[in-house]
Backbone of each chain as nested JSON, in Angstrom:
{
  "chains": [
    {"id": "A", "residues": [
      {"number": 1, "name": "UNK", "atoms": {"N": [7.977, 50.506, -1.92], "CA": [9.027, 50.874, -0.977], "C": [9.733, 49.626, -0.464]}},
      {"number": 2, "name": "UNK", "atoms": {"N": [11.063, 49.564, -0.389], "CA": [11.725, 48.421, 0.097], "C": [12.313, 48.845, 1.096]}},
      {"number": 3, "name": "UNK", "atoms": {"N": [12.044, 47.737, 1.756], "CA": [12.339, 48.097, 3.508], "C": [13.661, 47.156, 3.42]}},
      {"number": 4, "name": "UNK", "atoms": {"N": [14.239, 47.381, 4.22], "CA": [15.708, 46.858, 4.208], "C": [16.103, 46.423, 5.268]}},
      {"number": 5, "name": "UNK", "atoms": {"N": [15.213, 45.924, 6.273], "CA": [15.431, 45.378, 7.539], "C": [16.166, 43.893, 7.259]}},
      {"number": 6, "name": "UNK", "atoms": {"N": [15.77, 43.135, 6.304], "CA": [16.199, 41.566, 6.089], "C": [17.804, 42.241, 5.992]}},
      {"number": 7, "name": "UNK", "atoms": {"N": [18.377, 42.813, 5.113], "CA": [19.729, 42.898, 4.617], "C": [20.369, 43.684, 6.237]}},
      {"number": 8, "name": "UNK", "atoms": {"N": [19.703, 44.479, 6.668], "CA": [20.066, 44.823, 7.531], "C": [20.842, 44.251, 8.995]}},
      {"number": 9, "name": "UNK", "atoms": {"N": [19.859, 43.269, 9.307], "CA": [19.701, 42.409, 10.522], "C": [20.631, 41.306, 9.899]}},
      {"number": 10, "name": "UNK", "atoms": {"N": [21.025, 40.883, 9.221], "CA": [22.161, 40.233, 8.558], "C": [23.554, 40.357, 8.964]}},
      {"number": 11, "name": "UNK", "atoms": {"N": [23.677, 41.745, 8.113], "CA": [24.822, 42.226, 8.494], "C": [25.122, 42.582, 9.871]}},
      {"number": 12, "name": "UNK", "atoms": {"N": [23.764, 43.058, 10.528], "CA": [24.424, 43.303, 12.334], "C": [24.829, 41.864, 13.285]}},
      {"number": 13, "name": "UNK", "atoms": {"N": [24.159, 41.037, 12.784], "CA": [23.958, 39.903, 13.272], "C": [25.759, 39.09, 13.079]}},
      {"number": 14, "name": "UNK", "atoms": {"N": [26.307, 39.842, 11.613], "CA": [27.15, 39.048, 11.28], "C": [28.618, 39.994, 11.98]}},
      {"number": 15, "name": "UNK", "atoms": {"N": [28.065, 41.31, 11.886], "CA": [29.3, 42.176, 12.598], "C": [29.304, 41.794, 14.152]}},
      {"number": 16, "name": "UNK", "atoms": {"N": [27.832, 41.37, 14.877], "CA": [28.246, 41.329, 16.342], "C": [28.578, 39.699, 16.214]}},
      {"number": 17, "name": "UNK", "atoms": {"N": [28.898, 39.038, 15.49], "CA": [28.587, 37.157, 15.701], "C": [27.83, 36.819, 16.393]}},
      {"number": 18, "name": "UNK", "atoms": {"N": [26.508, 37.08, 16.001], "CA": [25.107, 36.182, 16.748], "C": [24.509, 35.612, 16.043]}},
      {"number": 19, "name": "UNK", "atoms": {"N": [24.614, 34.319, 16.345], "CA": [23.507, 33.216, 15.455], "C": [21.78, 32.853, 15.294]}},
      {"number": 20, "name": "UNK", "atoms": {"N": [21.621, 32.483, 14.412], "CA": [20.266, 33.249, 14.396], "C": [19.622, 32.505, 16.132]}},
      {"number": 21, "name": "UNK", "atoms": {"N": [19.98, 31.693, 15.838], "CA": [19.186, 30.952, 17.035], "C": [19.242, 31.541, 18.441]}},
      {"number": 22, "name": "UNK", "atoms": {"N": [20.725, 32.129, 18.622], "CA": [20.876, 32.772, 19.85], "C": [19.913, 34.26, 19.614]}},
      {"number": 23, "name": "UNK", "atoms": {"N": [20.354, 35.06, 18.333], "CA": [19.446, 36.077, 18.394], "C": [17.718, 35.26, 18.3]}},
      {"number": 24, "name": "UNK", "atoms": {"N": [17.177, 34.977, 17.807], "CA": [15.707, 34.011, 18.477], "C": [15.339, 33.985, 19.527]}},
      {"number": 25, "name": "UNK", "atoms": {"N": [16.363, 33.265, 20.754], "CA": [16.422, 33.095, 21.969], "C": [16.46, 34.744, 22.653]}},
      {"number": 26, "name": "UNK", "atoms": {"N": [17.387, 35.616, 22.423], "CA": [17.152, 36.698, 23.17], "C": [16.133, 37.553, 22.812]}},
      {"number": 27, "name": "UNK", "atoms": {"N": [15.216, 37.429, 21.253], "CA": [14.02, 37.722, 21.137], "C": [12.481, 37.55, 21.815]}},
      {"number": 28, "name": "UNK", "atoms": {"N": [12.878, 36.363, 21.846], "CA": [11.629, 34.937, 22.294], "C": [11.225, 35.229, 20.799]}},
      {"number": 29, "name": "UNK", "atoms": {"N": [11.615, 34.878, 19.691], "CA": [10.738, 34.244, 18.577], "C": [11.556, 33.519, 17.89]}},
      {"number": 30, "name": "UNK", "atoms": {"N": [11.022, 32.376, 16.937], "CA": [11.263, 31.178, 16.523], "C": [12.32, 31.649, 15.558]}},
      {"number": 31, "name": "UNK", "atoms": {"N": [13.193, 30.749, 15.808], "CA": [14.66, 30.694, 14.615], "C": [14.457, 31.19, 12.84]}},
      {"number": 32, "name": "UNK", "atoms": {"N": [13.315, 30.188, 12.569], "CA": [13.246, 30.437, 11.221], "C": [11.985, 31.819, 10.852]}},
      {"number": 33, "name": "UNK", "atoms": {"N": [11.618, 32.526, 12.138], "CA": [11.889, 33.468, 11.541], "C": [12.247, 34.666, 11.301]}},
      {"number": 34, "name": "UNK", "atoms": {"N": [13.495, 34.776, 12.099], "CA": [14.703, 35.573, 11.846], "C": [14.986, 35.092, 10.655]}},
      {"number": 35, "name": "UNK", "atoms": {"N": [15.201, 33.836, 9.778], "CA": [16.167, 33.448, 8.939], "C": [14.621, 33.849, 7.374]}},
      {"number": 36, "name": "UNK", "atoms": {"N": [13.658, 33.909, 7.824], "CA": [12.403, 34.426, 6.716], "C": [12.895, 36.104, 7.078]}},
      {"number": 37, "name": "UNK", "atoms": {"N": [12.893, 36.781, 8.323], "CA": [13.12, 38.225, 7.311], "C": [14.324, 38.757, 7.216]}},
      {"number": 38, "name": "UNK", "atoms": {"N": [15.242, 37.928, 7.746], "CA": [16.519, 38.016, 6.44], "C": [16.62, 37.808, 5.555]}},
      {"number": 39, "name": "UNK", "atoms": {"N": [15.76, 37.004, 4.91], "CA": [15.637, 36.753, 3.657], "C": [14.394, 37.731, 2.712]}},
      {"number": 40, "name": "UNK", "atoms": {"N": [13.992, 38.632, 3.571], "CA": [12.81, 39.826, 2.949], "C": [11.736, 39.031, 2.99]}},
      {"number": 41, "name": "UNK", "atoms": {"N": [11.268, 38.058, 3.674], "CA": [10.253, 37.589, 3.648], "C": [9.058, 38.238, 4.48]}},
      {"number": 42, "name": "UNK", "atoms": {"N": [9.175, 38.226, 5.623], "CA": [8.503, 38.69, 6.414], "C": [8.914, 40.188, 7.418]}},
      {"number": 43, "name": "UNK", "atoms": {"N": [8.208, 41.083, 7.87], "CA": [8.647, 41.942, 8.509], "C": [8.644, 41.814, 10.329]}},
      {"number": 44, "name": "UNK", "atoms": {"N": [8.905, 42.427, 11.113], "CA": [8.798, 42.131, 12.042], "C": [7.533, 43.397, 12.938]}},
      {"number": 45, "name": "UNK", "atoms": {"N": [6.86, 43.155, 13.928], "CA": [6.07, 43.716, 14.892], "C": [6.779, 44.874, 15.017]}},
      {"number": 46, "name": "UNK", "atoms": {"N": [6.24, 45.979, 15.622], "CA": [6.892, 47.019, 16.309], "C": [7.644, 47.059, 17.484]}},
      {"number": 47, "name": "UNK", "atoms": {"N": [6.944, 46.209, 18.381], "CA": [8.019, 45.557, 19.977], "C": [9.172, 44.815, 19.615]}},
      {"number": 48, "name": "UNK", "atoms": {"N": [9.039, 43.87, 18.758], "CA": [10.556, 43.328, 17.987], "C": [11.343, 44.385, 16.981]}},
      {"number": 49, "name": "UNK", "atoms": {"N": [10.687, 45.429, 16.351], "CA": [11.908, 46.084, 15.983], "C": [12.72, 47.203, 16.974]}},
      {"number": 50, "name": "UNK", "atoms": {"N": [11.883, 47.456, 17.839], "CA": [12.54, 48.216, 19.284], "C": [13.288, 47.144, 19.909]}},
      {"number": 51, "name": "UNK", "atoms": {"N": [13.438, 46.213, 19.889], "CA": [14.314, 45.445, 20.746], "C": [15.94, 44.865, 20.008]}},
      {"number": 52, "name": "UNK", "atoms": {"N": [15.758, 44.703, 18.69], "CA": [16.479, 44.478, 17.95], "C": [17.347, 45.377, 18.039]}},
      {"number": 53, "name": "UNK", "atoms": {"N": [16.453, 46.925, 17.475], "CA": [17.42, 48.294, 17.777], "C": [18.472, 48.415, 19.096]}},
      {"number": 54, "name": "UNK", "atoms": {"N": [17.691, 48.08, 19.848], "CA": [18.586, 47.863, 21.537], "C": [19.416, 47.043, 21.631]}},
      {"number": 55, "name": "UNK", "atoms": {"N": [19.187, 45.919, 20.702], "CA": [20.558, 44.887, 20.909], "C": [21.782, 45.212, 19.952]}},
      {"number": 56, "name": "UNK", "atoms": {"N": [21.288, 45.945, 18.809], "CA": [22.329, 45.755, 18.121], "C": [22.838, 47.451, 18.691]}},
      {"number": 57, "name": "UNK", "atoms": {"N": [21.95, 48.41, 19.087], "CA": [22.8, 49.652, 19.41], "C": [22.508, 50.533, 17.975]}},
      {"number": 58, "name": "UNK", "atoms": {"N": [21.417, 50.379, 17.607], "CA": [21.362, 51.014, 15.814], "C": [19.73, 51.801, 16.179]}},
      {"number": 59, "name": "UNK", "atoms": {"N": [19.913, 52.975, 15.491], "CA": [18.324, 53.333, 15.155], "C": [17.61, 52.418, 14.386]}},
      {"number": 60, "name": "UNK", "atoms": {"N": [16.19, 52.266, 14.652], "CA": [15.238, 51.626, 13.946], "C": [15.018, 52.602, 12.632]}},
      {"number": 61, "name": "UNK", "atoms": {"N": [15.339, 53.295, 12.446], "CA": [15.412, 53.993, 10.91], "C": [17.138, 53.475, 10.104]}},
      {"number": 62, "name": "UNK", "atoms": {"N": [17.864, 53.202, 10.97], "CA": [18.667, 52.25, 10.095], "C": [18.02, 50.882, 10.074]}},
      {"number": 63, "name": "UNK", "atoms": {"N": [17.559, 50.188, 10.981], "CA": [17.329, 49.058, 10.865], "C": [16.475, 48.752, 9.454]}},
      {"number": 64, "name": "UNK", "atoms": {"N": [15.382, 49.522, 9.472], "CA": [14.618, 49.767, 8.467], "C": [14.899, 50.418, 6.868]}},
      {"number": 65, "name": "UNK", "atoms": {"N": [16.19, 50.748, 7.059], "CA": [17.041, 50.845, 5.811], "C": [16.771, 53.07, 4.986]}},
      {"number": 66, "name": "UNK", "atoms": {"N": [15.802, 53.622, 6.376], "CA": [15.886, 54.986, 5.975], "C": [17.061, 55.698, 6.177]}},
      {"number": 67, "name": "UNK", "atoms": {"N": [18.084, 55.264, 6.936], "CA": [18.808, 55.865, 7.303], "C": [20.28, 55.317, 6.845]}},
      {"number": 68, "name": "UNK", "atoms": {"N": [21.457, 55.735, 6.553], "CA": [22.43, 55.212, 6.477], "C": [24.01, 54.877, 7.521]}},
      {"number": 69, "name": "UNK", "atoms": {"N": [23.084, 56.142, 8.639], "CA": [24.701, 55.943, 9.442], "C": [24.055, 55.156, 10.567]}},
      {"number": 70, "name": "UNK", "atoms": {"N": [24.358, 54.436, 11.72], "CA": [23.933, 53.882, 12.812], "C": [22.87, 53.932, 13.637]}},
      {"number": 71, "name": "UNK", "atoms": {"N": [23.19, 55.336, 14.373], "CA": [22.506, 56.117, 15.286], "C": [21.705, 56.949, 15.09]}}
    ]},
    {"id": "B", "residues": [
      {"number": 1, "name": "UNK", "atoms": {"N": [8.225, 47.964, 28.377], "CA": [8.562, 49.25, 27.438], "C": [7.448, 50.155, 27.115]}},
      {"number": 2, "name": "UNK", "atoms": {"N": [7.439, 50.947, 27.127], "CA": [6.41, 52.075, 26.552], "C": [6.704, 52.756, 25.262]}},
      {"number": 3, "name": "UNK", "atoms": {"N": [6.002, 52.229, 24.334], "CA": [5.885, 53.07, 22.861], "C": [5.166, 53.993, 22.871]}},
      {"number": 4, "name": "UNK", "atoms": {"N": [5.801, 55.308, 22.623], "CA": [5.224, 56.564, 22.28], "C": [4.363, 56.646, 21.186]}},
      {"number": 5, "name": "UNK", "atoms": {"N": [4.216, 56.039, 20.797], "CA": [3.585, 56.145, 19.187], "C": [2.428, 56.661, 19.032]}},
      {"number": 6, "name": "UNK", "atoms": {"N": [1.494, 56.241, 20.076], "CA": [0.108, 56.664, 20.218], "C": [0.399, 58.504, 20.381]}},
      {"number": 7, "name": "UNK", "atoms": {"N": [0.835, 59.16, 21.626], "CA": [1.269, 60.282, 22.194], "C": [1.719, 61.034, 20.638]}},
      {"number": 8, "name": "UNK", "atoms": {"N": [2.872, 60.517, 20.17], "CA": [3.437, 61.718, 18.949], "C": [2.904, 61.485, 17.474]}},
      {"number": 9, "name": "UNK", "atoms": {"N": [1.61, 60.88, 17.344], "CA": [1.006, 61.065, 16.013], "C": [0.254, 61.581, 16.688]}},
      {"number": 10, "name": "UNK", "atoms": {"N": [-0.491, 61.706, 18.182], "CA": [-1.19, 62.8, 17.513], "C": [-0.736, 64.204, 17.926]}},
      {"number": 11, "name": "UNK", "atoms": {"N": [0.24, 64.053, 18.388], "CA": [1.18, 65.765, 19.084], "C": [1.22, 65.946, 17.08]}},
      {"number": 12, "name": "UNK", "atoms": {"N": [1.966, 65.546, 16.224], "CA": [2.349, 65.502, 14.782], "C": [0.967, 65.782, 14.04]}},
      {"number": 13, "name": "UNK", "atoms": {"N": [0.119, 64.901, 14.583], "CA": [-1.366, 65.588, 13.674], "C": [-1.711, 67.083, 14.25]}},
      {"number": 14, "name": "UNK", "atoms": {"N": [-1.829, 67.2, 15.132], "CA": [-2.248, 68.555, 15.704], "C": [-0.894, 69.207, 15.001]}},
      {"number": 15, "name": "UNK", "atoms": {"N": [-0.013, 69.609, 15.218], "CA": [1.209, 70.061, 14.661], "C": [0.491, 70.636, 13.101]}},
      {"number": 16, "name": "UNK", "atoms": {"N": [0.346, 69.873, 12.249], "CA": [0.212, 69.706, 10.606], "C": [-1.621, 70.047, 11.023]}},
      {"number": 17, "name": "UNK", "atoms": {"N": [-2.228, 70.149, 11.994], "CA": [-3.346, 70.468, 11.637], "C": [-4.175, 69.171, 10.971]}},
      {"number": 18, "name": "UNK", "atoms": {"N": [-3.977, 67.967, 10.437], "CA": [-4.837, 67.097, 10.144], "C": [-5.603, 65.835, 10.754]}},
      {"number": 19, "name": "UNK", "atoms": {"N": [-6.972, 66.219, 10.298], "CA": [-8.034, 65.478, 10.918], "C": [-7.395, 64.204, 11.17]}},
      {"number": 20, "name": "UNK", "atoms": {"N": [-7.874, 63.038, 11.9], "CA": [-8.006, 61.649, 11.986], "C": [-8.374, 61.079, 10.309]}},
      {"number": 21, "name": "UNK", "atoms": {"N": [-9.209, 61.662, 10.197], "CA": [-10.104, 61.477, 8.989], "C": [-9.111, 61.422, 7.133]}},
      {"number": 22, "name": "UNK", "atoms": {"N": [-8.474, 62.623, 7.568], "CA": [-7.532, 62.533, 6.375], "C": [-6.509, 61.923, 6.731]}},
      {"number": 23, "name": "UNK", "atoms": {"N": [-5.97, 61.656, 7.668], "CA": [-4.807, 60.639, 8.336], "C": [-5.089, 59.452, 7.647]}},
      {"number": 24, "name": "UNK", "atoms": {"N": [-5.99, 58.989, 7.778], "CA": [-6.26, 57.829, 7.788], "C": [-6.901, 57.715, 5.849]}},
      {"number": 25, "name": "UNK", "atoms": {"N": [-6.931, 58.394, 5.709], "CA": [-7.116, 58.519, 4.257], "C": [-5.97, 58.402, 3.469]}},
      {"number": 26, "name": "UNK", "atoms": {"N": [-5.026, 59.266, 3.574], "CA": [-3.648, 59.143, 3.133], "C": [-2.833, 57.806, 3.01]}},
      {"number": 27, "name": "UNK", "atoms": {"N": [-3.422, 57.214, 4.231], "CA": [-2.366, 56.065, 5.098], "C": [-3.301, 54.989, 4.185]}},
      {"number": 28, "name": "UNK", "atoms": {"N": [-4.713, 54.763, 3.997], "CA": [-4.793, 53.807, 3.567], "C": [-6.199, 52.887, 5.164]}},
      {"number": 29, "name": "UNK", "atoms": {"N": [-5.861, 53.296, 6.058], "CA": [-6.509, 52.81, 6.976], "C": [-7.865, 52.998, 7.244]}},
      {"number": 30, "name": "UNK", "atoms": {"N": [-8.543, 52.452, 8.582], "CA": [-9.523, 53.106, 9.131], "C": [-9.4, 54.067, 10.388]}},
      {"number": 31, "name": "UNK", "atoms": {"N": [-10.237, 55.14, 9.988], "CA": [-10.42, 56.33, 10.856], "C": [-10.691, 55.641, 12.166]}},
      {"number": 32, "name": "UNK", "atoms": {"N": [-10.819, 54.749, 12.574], "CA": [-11.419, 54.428, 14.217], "C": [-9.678, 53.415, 14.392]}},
      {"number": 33, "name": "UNK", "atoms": {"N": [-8.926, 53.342, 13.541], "CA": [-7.647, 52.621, 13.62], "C": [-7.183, 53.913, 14.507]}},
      {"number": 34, "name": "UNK", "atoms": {"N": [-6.898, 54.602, 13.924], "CA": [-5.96, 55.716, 13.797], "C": [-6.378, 56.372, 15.345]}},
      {"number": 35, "name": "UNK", "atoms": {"N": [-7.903, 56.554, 15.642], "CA": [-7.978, 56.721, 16.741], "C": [-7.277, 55.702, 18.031]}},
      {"number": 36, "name": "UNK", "atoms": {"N": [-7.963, 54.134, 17.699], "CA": [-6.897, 53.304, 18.465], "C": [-5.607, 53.521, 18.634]}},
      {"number": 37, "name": "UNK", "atoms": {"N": [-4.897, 54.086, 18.378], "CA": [-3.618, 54.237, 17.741], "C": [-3.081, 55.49, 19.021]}},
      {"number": 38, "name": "UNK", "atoms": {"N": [-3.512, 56.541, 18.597], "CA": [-3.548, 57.289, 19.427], "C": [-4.228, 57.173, 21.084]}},
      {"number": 39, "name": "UNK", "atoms": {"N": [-4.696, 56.413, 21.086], "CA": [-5.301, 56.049, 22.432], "C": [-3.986, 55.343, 22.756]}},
      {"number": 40, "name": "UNK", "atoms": {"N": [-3.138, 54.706, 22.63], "CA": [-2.196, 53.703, 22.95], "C": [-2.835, 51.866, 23.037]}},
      {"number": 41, "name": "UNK", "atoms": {"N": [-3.988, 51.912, 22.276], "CA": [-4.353, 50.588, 22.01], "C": [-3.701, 49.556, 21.151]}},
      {"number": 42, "name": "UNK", "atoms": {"N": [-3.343, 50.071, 20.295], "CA": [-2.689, 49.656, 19.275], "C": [-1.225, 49.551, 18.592]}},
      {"number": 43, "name": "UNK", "atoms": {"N": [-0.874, 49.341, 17.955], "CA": [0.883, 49.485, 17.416], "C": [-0.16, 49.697, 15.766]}},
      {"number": 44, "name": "UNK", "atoms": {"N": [0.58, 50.228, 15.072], "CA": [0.959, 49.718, 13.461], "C": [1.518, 48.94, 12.839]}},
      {"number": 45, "name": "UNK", "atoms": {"N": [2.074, 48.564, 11.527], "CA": [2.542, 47.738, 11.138], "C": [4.004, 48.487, 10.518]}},
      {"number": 46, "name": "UNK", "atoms": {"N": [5.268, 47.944, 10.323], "CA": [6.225, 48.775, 10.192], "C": [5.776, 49.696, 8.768]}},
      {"number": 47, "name": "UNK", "atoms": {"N": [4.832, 48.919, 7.486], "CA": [5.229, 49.365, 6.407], "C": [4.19, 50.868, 6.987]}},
      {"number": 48, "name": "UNK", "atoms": {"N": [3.502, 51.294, 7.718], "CA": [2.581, 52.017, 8.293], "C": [3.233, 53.241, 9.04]}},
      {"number": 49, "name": "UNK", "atoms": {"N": [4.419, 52.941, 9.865], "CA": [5.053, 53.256, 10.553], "C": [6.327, 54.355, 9.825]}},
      {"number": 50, "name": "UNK", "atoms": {"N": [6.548, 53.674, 8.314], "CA": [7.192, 54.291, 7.548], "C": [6.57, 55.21, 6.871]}},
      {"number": 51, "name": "UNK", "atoms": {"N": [5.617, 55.219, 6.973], "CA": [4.659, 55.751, 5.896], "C": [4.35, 56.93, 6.877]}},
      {"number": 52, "name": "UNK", "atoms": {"N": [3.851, 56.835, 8.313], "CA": [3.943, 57.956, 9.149], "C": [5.285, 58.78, 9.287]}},
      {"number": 53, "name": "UNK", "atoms": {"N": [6.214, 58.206, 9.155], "CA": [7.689, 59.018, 9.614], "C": [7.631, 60.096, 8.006]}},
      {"number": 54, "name": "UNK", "atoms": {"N": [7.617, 59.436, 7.159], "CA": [7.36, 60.067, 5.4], "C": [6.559, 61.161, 5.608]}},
      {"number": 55, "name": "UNK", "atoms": {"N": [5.196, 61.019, 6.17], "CA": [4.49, 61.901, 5.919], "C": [4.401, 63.424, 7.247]}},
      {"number": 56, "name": "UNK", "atoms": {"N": [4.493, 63.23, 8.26], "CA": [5.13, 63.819, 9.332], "C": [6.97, 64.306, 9.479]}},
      {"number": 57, "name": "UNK", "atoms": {"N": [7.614, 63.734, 8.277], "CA": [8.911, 64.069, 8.055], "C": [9.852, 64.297, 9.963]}},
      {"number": 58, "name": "UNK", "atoms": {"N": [9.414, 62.999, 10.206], "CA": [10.02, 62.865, 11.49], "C": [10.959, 61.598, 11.306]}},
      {"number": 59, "name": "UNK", "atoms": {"N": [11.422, 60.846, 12.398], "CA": [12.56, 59.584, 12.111], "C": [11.444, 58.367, 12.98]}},
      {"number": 60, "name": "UNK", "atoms": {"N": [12.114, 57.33, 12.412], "CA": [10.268, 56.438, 13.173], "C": [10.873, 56.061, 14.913]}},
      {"number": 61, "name": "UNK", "atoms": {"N": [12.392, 56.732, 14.568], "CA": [12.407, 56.463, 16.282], "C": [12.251, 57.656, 17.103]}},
      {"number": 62, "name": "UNK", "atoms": {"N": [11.205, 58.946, 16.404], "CA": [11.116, 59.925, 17.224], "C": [9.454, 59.574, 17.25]}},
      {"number": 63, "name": "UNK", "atoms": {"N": [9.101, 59.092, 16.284], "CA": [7.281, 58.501, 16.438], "C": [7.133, 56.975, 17.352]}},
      {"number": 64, "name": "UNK", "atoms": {"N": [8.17, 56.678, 17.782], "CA": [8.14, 55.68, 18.553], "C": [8.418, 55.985, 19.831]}},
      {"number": 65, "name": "UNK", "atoms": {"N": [9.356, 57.134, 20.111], "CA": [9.389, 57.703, 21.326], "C": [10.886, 56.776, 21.75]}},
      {"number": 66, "name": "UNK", "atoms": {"N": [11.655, 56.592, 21.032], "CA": [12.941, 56.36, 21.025], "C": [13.553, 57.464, 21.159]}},
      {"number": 67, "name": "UNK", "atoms": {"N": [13.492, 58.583, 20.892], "CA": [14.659, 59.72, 20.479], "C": [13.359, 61.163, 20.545]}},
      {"number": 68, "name": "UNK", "atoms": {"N": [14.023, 61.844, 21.452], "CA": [12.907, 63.032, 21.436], "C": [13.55, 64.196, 20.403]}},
      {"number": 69, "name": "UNK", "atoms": {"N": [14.171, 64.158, 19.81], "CA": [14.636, 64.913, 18.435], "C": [13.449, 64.266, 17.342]}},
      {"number": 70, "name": "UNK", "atoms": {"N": [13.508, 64.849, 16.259], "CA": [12.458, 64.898, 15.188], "C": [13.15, 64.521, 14.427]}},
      {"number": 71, "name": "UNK", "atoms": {"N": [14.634, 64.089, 14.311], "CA": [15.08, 64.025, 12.584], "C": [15.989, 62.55, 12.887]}}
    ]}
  ]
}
Protein backbone atom coordinates (compact mmCIF):
# COMPACT_ATOMS: atom_id res chain seq x y z
CA UNK A 1 0.00 0.00 0.00
CA UNK A 2 1.40 3.44 -0.81
CA UNK A 3 0.64 6.04 1.38
CA UNK A 4 0.86 9.32 -0.22
CA UNK A 5 1.41 11.63 2.56
CA UNK A 6 5.20 12.63 1.20
CA UNK A 7 3.56 13.84 -2.30
CA UNK A 8 0.89 15.16 -0.45
CA UNK A 9 2.42 17.53 2.19
CA UNK A 10 4.44 18.88 -0.77
CA UNK A 11 2.00 20.07 -2.68
CA UNK A 12 0.04 21.71 0.41
CA UNK A 13 3.07 23.11 1.63
CA UNK A 14 3.70 24.52 -1.91
CA UNK A 15 -0.07 25.78 -2.52
CA UNK A 16 -0.05 27.56 1.04
CA UNK A 17 3.95 28.86 0.60
CA UNK A 18 5.36 27.31 3.72
CA UNK A 19 8.84 26.41 3.98
CA UNK A 20 9.82 23.42 5.30
CA UNK A 21 11.50 25.02 8.14
CA UNK A 22 8.65 27.30 9.04
CA UNK A 23 6.27 24.25 8.68
CA UNK A 24 9.02 22.32 11.32
CA UNK A 25 8.77 25.24 13.53
CA UNK A 26 4.91 25.24 13.74
CA UNK A 27 5.20 21.41 14.20
CA UNK A 28 8.03 21.34 16.80
CA UNK A 29 9.89 18.71 14.63
CA UNK A 30 13.20 18.92 12.93
CA UNK A 31 13.41 20.39 9.30
CA UNK A 32 14.88 17.43 7.68
CA UNK A 33 12.26 15.59 8.63
CA UNK A 34 9.58 17.08 6.88
CA UNK A 35 12.03 17.12 3.87
CA UNK A 36 12.56 12.74 4.60
CA UNK A 37 8.68 12.30 4.34
CA UNK A 38 8.35 14.30 1.47
CA UNK A 39 10.49 12.43 0.03
CA UNK A 40 8.43 8.91 1.16
CA UNK A 41 10.91 8.25 3.50
CA UNK A 42 9.52 8.27 6.66
CA UNK A 43 5.88 8.50 7.94
CA UNK A 44 4.71 10.66 10.49
CA UNK A 45 3.06 9.85 14.33
CA UNK A 46 -0.60 10.15 14.65
CA UNK A 47 -0.48 13.67 16.77
CA UNK A 48 1.58 15.08 13.75
CA UNK A 49 -0.76 13.90 11.18
CA UNK A 50 -3.79 15.60 13.12
CA UNK A 51 -1.99 18.71 13.23
CA UNK A 52 -0.81 18.94 9.77
CA UNK A 53 -4.54 18.19 8.79
CA UNK A 54 -5.42 21.44 10.88
CA UNK A 55 -2.90 23.51 9.30
CA UNK A 56 -3.36 22.82 5.99
CA UNK A 57 -7.46 22.58 6.41
CA UNK A 58 -7.44 18.92 4.56
CA UNK A 59 -8.75 15.53 5.91
CA UNK A 60 -6.14 13.17 7.12
CA UNK A 61 -7.57 10.66 4.58
CA UNK A 62 -6.45 13.12 1.94
CA UNK A 63 -3.37 13.72 3.59
CA UNK A 64 -2.77 10.08 3.52
CA UNK A 65 -3.60 9.86 -0.13
CA UNK A 66 -7.27 7.70 0.49
CA UNK A 67 -9.10 10.30 -0.48
CA UNK A 68 -9.08 12.64 -3.43
CA UNK A 69 -11.07 15.81 -2.73
CA UNK A 70 -9.89 17.98 0.44
CA UNK A 71 -12.33 17.66 3.10
CA UNK B 1 -6.08 17.26 21.81
CA UNK B 2 -8.00 14.20 22.37
CA UNK B 3 -7.82 11.26 19.88
CA UNK B 4 -10.78 9.23 19.66
CA UNK B 5 -9.18 6.33 18.43
CA UNK B 6 -9.17 4.26 21.45
CA UNK B 7 -13.35 5.03 21.95
CA UNK B 8 -14.30 4.16 18.00
CA UNK B 9 -12.35 0.87 17.42
CA UNK B 10 -13.89 -0.42 19.88
CA UNK B 11 -17.62 1.21 19.33
CA UNK B 12 -16.47 -0.43 15.34
CA UNK B 13 -15.42 -3.81 16.93
CA UNK B 14 -18.55 -4.26 18.86
CA UNK B 15 -20.46 -2.91 15.71
CA UNK B 16 -18.80 -5.93 13.34
CA UNK B 17 -19.00 -8.15 16.40
CA UNK B 18 -15.10 -8.95 16.46
CA UNK B 19 -13.08 -10.24 19.23
CA UNK B 20 -9.79 -8.25 20.25
CA UNK B 21 -8.35 -11.50 19.38
CA UNK B 22 -9.21 -11.58 15.66
CA UNK B 23 -8.57 -7.78 15.47
CA UNK B 24 -5.47 -8.19 16.18
CA UNK B 25 -4.97 -11.16 14.04
CA UNK B 26 -6.02 -9.55 10.89
CA UNK B 27 -3.96 -6.38 11.72
CA UNK B 28 -0.89 -8.27 12.29
CA UNK B 29 -0.50 -7.12 16.05
CA UNK B 30 -0.68 -8.10 19.62
CA UNK B 31 -3.97 -8.83 21.31
CA UNK B 32 -2.87 -6.88 24.62
CA UNK B 33 -1.86 -3.89 21.81
CA UNK B 34 -5.19 -3.64 20.64
CA UNK B 35 -6.47 -3.68 24.12
CA UNK B 36 -3.99 -0.68 24.92
CA UNK B 37 -5.40 0.93 22.17
CA UNK B 38 -8.73 0.93 23.21
CA UNK B 39 -7.99 1.90 26.70
CA UNK B 40 -6.63 5.26 25.20
CA UNK B 41 -2.97 4.22 26.09
CA UNK B 42 -1.73 4.10 23.00
CA UNK B 43 -1.86 5.63 19.27
CA UNK B 44 -1.03 3.23 16.23
CA UNK B 45 1.10 3.66 13.57
CA UNK B 46 -0.44 5.40 10.38
CA UNK B 47 0.26 2.21 8.14
CA UNK B 48 -2.14 0.51 11.13
CA UNK B 49 -4.47 3.22 11.14
CA UNK B 50 -5.10 2.60 7.41
CA UNK B 51 -5.45 -0.72 7.74
CA UNK B 52 -8.24 -0.05 10.52
CA UNK B 53 -10.20 2.57 8.35
CA UNK B 54 -9.96 -0.56 5.33
CA UNK B 55 -11.18 -2.96 7.48
CA UNK B 56 -14.04 -1.11 9.52
CA UNK B 57 -14.78 0.77 6.06
CA UNK B 58 -14.83 4.04 8.00
CA UNK B 59 -12.49 7.38 7.01
CA UNK B 60 -9.32 7.45 9.50
CA UNK B 61 -10.67 10.85 10.44
CA UNK B 62 -13.87 9.29 11.78
CA UNK B 63 -11.47 6.54 13.79
CA UNK B 64 -9.60 9.40 14.99
CA UNK B 65 -12.52 11.27 16.14
CA UNK B 66 -11.97 14.12 13.67
CA UNK B 67 -15.36 13.87 11.93
CA UNK B 68 -18.33 12.03 13.59
CA UNK B 69 -19.66 10.83 10.08
CA UNK B 70 -18.28 7.31 9.06
CA UNK B 71 -17.34 7.95 5.44
Amino acid sequence: MKVKLGERLKELRARDNISQAKLAEQIGIDNAMIAHVERGKSLVSIPVLILLAKIFNVSTDYLLGLKDTRD
